[in-house]
C-alpha angles and dihedrals in degrees: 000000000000099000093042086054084056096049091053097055088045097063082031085065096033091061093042084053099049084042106111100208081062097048084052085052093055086041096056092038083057092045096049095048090051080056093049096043095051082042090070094059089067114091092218099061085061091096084059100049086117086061090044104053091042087054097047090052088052094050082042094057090039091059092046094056097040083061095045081052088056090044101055095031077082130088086225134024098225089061092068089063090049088086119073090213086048080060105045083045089057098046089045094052096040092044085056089064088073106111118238096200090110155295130093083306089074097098096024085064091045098051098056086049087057079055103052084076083070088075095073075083096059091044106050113059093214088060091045089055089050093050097052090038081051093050096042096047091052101079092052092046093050080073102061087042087051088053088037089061092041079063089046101054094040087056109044088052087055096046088043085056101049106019100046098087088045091056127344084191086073099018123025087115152010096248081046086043088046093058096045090054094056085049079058098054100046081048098228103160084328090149090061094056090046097050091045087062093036091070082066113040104009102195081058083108090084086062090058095030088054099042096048093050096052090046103030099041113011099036086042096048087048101052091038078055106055091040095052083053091051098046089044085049086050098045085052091051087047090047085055102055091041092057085223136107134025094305093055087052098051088045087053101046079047096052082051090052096061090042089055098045095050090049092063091040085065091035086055092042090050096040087048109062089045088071091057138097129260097246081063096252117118125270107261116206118214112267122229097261091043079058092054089039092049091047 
């Protein structure tokens, strides 16, 4: 009877956490407890810091129950703990538990709940989709930064040579060149920098016309690249498991196809052993010349 009643509460608890009145719920909560929390950081709100409090252990207890809800919304607890957001939801929550009364934990308590609006990630599957395209696509793009900063560094040791008498500010050495070359590539008053050496060597234009070419449209339109096939290799995944979506249809005429083939691969090794021989040895057809022979 016991284990029927729990039963009972679990699926009671799954349905109210696929519910998606529920899942707005979470996502306004979120939302308001990133407001309170920047709302501290006014000095006006200091005359309400009662109110504020009150409000931030409320948010705080929400956030502990909504979890308890996730966790025995499974048929198992330690399936909770299989997900890595389920995770990153349950350090967040019970980080928030640290009190901010005083004490050299004050900002370390402030800073995770800057944090808890982090969770919005864990709770919307688009963003969800964005986060993991994000971390997949890092390690690729670690490489075009690595090259990036291989340019970089090419650049800003020639420029250090040439350009240095013209203006130590930009130019005294390669880590200062360096800087002034990523204050080129954002484009922030790059043409300046340019005329000013210009007046000196006036085909210097090539150095900034090149250099702005490899990092501003060849190093960008790398890494926009790598990150759109991540995301389109992520929104496939997501489809999937869905079970929604082009991507749903062709992995499950996929999955058909297998079944189909291994059921004419049995087919084949039943239909097999009954053209044998009773001694067990395949059944040999004459050959043309036995024919000739035989007649």
């Amino acid at each position: 009877m016991e284990r029927a009643d729990y039963q009972t509460w679990q699926v009671r608890f799954e349905n109210l956490r696929s519910n998606k009145v529920f899942e707005l719920i979470v996502v306004a909560i979120i939302i308001f407890s990133a407001l309170v929390v920047g709302a501290k950081t006014y000095e006006e709100t200091t005359r309400f810091t009662q109110i504020m409090d009150v409000l931030d252990w409320a948010v705080t207890v929400f956030f502990v129950v909504e979890i308890a809800i996730r966790m025995l919304a499974e048929k198992r607890y330690r399936d909770f703990f299989k997900s890595g957001w389920n995770i990153f939801d349950f350090v967040i929550v019970v980080a928030s538990l640290i009190p901010v009364d005083g004490g050299q934990s004050v900002l370390l308590a402030r800073l995770l709940r800057v944090f808890r609006v982090l969770r919005l990630v864990s709770i919307v599957p688009e963003l969800r989709v964005l986060m993991n395209a994000f971390l997949k696509a890092l390690p690729r793009m670690g490489y075009v930064a690595l090259f990036m900063f291989i340019i970089f560094y090419i650049y800003g040791a020639v420029g250090s040579f040439i350009f240095r008498d013209i203006n130590p500010f930009y130019w005294e050495n390669i880590t200062i060149a360096m800087l002034t070359l990523f204050r080129i590539a954002t484009f922030e008053s790059w043409t300046s920098i340019m005329y000013e050496t210009m007046e000196v060597y006036p085909m210097s234009w090539l150095y900034y016309v090149s250099f702005i070419f490899l990092s501003a449209f060849i190093f960008l339109n790398m890494m926009i690249g790598i990150v759109l096939e991540t995301m389109q290799k992520e929104s496939a995944a997501q489809e999937v498991e869905d079970g929604k979506g082009e991507a749903a249809d062709i992995h499950w005429m996929r999955e058909q196809m297998v079944m189909m083939q291994q059921q004419i691969q049995d087919m084949h090794a039943q239909i097999v052993p009954a053209n044998r021989t009773p001694e067990g040895s395949a059944e040999r057809l004459p050959t043309e010349q036995e024919d000739r022979q035989t007649n």
